[in-house]
OpenMM code with the backbone's topology and positions (N, CA, C; nanometers):
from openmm import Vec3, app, unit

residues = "UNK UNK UNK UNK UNK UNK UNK UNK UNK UNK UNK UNK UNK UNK UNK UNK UNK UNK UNK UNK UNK UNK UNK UNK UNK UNK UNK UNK UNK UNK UNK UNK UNK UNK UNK UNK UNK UNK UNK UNK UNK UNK UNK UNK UNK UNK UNK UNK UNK UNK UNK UNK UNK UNK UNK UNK UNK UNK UNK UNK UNK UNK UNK UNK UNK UNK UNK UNK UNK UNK UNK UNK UNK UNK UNK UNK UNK UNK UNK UNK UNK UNK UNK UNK UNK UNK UNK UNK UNK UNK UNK UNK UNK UNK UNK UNK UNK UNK UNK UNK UNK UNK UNK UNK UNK UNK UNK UNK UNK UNK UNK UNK".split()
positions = [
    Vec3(2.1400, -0.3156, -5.8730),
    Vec3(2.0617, -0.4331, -5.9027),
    Vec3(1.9243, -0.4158, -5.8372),
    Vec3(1.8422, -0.4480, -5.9088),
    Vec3(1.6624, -0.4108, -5.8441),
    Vec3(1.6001, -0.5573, -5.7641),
    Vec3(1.5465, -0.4662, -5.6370),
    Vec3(1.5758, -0.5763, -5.5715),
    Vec3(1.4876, -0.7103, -5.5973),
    Vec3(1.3894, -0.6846, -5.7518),
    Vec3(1.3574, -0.8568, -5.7447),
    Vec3(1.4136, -0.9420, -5.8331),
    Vec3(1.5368, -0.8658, -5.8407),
    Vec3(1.6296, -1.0111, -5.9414),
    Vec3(1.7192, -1.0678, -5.8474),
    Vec3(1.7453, -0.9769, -5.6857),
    Vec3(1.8247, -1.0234, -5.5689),
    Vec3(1.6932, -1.1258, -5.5161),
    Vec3(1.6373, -1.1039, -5.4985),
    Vec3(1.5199, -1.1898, -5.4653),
    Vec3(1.4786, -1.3046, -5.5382),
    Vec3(1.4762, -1.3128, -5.6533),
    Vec3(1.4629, -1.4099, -5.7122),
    Vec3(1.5960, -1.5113, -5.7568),
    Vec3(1.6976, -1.4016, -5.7247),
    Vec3(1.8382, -1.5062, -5.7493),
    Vec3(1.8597, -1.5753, -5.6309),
    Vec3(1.8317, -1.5232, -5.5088),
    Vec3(1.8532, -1.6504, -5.3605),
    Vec3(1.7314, -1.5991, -5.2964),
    Vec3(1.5836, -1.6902, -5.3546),
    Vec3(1.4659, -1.6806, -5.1829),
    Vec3(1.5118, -1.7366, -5.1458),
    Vec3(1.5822, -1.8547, -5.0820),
    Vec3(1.6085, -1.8507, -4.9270),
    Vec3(1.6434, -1.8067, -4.8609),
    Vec3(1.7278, -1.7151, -4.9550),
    Vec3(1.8414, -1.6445, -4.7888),
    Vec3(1.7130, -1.4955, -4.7814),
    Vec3(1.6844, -1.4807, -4.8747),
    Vec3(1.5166, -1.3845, -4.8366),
    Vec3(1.4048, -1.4045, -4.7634),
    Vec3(1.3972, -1.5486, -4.7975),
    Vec3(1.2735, -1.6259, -4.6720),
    Vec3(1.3420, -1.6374, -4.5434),
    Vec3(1.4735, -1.6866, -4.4992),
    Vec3(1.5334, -1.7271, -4.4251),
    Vec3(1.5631, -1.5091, -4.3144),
    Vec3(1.5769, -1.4764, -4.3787),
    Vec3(1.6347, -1.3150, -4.3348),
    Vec3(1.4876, -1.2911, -4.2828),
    Vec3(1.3840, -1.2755, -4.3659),
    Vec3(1.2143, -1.2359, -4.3268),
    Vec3(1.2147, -1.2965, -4.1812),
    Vec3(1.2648, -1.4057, -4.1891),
    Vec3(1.2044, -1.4508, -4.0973),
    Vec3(1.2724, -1.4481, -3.9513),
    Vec3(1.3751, -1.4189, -3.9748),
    Vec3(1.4617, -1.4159, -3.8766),
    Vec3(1.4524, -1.2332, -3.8072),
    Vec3(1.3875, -1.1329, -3.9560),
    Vec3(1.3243, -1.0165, -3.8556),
    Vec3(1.2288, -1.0318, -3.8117),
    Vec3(1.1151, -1.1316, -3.8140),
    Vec3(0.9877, -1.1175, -3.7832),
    Vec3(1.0381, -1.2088, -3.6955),
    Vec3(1.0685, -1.3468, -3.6221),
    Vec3(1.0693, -1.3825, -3.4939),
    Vec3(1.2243, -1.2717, -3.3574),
    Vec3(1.2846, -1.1782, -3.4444),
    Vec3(1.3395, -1.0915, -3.3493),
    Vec3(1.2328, -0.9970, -3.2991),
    Vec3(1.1687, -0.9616, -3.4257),
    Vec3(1.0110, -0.8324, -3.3822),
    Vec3(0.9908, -0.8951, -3.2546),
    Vec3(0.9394, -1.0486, -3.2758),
    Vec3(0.8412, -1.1049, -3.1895),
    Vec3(0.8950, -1.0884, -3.0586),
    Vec3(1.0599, -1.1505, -3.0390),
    Vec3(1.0938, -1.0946, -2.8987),
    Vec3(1.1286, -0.9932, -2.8381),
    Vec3(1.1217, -0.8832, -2.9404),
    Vec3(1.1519, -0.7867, -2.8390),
    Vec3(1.0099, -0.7239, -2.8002),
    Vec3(0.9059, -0.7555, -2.9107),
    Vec3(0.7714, -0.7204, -2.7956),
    Vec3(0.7405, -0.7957, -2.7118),
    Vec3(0.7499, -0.9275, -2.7234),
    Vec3(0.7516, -0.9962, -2.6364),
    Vec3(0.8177, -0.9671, -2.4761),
    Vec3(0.9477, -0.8785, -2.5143),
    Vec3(1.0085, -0.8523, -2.3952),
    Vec3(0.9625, -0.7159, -2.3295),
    Vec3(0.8941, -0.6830, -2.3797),
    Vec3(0.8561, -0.5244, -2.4015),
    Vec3(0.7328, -0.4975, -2.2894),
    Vec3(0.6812, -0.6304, -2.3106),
    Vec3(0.5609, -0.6206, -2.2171),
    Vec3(0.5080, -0.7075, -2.1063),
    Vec3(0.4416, -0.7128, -2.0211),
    Vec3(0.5099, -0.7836, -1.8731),
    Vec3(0.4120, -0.8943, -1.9370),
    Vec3(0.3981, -1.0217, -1.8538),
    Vec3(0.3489, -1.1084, -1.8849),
    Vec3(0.2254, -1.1263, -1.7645),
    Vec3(0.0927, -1.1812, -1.7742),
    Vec3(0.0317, -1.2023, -1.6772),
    Vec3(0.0555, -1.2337, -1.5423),
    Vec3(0.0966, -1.3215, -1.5310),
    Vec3(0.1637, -1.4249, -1.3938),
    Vec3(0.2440, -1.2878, -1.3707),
    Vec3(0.3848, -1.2406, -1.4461),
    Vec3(0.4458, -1.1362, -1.3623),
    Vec3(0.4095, -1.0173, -1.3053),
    Vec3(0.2655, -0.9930, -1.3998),
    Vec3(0.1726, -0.8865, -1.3376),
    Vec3(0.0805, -0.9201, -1.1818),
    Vec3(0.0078, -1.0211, -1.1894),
    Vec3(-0.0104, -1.0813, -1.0725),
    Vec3(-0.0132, -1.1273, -0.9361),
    Vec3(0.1850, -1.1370, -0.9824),
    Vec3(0.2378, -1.1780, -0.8427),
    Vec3(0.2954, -1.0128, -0.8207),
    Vec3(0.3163, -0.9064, -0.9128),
    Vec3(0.3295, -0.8126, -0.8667),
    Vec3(0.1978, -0.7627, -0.7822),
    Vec3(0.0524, -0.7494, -0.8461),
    Vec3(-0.0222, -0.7044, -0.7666),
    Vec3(0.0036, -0.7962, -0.6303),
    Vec3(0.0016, -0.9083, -0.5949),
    Vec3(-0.0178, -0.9613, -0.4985),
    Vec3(0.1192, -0.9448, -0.3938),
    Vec3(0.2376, -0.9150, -0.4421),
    Vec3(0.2997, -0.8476, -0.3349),
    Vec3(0.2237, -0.7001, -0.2933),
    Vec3(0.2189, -0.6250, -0.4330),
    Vec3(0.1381, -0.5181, -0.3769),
    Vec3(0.0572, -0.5023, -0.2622),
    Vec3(-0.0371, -0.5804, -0.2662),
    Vec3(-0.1383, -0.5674, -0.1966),
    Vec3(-0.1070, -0.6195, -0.0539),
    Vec3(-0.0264, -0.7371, -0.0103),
    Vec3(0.0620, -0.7474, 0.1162),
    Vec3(0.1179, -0.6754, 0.1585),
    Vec3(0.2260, -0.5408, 0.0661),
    Vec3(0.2924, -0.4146, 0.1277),
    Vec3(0.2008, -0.3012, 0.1611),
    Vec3(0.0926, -0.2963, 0.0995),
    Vec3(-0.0529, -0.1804, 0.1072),
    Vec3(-0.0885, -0.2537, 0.2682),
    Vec3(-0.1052, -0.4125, 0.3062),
    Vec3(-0.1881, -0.4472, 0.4147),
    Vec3(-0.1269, -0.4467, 0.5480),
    Vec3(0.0281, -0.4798, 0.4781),
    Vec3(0.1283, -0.4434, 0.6083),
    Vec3(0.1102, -0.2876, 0.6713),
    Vec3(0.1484, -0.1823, 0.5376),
    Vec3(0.1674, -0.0376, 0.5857),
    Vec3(0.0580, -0.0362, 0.6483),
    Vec3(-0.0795, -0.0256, 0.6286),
    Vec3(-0.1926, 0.0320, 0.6465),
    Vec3(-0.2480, 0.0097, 0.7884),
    Vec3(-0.1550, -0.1523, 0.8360),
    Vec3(-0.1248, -0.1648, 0.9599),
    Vec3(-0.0622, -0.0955, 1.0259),
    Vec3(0.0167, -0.0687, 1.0323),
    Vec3(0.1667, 0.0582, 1.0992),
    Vec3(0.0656, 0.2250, 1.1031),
    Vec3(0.0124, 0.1860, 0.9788),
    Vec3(-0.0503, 0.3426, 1.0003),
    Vec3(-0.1896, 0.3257, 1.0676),
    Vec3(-0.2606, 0.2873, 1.1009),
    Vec3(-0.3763, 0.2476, 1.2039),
    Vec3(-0.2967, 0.2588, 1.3292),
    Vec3(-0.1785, 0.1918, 1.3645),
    Vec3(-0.1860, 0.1706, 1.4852),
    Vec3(-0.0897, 0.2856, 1.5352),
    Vec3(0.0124, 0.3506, 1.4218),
    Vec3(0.0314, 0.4811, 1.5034),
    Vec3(-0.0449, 0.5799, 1.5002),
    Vec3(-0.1701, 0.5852, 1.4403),
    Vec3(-0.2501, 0.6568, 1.4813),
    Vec3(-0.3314, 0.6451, 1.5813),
    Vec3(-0.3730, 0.5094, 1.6089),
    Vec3(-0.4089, 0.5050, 1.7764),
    Vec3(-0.3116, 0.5155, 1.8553),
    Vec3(-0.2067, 0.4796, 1.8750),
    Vec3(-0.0928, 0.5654, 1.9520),
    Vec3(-0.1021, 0.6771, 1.9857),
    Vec3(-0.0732, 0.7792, 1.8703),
    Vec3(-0.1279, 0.9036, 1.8621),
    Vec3(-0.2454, 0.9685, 1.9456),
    Vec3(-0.3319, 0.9054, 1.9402),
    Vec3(-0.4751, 0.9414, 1.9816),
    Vec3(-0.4561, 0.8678, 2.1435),
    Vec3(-0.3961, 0.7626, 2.1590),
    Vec3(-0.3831, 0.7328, 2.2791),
    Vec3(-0.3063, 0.8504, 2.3896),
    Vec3(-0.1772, 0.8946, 2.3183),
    Vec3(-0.1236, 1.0116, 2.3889),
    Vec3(-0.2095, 1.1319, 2.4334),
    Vec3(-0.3115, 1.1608, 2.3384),
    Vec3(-0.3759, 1.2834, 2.3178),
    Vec3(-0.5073, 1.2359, 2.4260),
    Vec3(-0.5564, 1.1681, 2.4617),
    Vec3(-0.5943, 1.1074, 2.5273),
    Vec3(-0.5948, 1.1095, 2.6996),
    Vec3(-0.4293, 1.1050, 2.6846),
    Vec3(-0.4044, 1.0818, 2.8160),
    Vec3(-0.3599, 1.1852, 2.8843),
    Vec3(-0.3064, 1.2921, 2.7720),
    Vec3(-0.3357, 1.4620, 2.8225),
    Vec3(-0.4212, 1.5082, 2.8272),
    Vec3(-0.5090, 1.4774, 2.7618),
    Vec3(-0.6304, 1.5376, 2.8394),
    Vec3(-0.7356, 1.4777, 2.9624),
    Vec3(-0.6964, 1.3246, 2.9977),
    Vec3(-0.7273, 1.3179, 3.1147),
    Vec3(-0.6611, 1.3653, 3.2258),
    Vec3(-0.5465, 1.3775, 3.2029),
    Vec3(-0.4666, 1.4330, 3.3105),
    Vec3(-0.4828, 1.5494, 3.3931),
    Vec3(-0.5472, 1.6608, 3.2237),
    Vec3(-0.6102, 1.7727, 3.2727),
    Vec3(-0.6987, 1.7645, 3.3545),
    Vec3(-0.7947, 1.7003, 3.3091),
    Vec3(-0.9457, 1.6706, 3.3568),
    Vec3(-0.9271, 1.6068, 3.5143),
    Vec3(-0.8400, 1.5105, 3.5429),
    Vec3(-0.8133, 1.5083, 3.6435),
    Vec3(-0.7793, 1.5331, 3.7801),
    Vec3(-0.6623, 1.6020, 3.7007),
    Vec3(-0.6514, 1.7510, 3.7997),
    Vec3(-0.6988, 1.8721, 3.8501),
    Vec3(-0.8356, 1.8821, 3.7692),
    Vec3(-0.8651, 1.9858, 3.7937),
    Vec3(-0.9859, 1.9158, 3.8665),
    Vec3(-1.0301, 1.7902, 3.8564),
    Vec3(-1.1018, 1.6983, 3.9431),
    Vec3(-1.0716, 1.6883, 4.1167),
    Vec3(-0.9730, 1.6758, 4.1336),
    Vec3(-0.9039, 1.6325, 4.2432),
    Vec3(-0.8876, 1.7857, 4.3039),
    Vec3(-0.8915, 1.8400, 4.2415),
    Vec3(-0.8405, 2.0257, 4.3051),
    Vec3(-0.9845, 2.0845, 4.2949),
    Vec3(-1.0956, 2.0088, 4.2860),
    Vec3(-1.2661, 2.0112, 4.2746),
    Vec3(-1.3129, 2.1703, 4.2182),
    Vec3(-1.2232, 2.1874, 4.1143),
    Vec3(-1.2755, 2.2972, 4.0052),
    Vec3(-1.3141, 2.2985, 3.8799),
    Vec3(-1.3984, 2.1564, 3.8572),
    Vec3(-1.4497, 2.1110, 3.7211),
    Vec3(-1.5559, 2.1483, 3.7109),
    Vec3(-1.6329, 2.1430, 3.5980),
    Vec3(-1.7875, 2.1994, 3.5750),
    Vec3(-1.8155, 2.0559, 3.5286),
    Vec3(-1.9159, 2.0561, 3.4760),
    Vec3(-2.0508, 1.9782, 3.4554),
    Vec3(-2.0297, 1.9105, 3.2843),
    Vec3(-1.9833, 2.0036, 3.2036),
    Vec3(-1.9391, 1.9685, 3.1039),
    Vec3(-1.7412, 1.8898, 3.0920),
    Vec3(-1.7003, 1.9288, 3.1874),
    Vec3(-1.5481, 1.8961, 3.1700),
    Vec3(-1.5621, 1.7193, 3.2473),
    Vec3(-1.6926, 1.7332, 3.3333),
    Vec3(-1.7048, 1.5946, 3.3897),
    Vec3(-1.7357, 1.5275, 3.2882),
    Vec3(-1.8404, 1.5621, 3.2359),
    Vec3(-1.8763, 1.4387, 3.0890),
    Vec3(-1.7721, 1.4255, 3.0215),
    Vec3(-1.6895, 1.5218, 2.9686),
    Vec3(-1.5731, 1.5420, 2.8727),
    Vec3(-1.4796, 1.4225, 2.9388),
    Vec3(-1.4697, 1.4395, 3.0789),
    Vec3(-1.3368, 1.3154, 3.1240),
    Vec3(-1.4591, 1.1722, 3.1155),
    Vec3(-1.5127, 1.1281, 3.1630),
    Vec3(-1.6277, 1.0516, 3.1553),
    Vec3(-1.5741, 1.0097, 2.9589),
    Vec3(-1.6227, 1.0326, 2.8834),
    Vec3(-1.6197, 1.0633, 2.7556),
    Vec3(-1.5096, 1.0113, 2.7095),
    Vec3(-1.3858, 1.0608, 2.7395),
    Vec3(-1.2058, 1.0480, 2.7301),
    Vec3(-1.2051, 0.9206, 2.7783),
    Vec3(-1.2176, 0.8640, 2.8769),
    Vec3(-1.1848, 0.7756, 2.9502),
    Vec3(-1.2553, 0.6725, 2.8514),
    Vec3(-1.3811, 0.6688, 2.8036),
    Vec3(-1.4045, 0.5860, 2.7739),
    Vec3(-1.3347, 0.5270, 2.6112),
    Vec3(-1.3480, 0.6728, 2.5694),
    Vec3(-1.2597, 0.6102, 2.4203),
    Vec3(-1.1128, 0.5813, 2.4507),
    Vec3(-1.0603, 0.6452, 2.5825),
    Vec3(-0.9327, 0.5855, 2.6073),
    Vec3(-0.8964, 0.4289, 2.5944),
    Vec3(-1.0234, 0.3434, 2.6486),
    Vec3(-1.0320, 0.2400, 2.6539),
    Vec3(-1.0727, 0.1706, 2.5667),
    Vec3(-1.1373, 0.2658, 2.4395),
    Vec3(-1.1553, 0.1603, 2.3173),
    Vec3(-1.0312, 0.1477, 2.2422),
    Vec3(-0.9266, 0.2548, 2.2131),
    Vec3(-0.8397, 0.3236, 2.1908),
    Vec3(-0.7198, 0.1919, 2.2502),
    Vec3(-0.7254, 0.1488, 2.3674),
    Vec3(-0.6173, 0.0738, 2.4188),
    Vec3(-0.6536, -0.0737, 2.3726),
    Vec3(-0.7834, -0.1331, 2.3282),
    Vec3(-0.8353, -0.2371, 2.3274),
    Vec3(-0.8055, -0.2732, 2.2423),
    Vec3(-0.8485, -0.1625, 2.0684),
    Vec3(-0.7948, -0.1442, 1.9324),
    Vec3(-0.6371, -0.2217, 1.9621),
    Vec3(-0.5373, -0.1438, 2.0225),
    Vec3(-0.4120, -0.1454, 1.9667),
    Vec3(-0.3675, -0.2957, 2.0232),
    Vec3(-0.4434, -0.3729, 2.1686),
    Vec3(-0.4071, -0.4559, 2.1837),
    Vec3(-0.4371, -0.5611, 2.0728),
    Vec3(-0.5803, -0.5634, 2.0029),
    Vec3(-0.6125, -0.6075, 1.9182),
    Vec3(-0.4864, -0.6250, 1.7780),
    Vec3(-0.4642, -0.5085, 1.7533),
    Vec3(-0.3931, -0.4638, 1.6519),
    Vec3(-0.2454, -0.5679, 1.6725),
    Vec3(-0.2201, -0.5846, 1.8123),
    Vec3(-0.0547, -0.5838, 1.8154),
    Vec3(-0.0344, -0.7604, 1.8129),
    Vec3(-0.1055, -0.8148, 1.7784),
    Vec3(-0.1496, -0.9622, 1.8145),
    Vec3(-0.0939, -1.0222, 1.6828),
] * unit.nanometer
topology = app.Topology()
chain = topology.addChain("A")
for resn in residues:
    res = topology.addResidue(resn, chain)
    for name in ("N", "CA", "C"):
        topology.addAtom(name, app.Element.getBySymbol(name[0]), res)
């Protein structure tokens, strides 16, 4: 049978079928693709888990740098106290010491 004598013997159940593929189309693209708001609140957790980490990683890196820091004053120290430093290893502890202390100020800052 060709299909416009099925068509013309029941449009409704032809209008009624059309239409029932074209609002299924609609939801499954509909489902297919995120919606604003769910995009959104995704960036915006995003960007809270980026501000958290980025915290953790700043401050174990002044950690880091705090350790490194404090071995090499130690050196500098010792070799202070045992009065076999030069002229440059004095500035160098001079120097240490002081970013030691920006270094400790940062993390108190940080830990607040």
């Amino acid at each position: 049978m060709p299909l416009e004598k099925i068509i013309k013997a029941s449009p409704a159940f032809w209008i009624a079928g059309t239409a029932a593929v074209i609002i299924g189309a609609a939801f499954t693209v509909d489902a297919r693709y995120a919606k604003a708001a769910d995009v959104s609140q995704a960036k915006q957790e995003l960007k809270a888990d980026l501000e958290k980490h980025r915290g953790y990683t700043e401050a174990g890196f002044l950690k880091q740098r705090k350790a490194q820091l404090e071995d090499k004053l130690f050196e500098l120290e010792a070799k202070r106290e045992a009065h076999k430093i030069n002229e440059v290893e004095l500035k160098l502890l001079f120097r240490y010491r002081s970013e030691f202390d920006d270094v400790n100020r940062e993390l108190r800052v940080k830990s607040r």
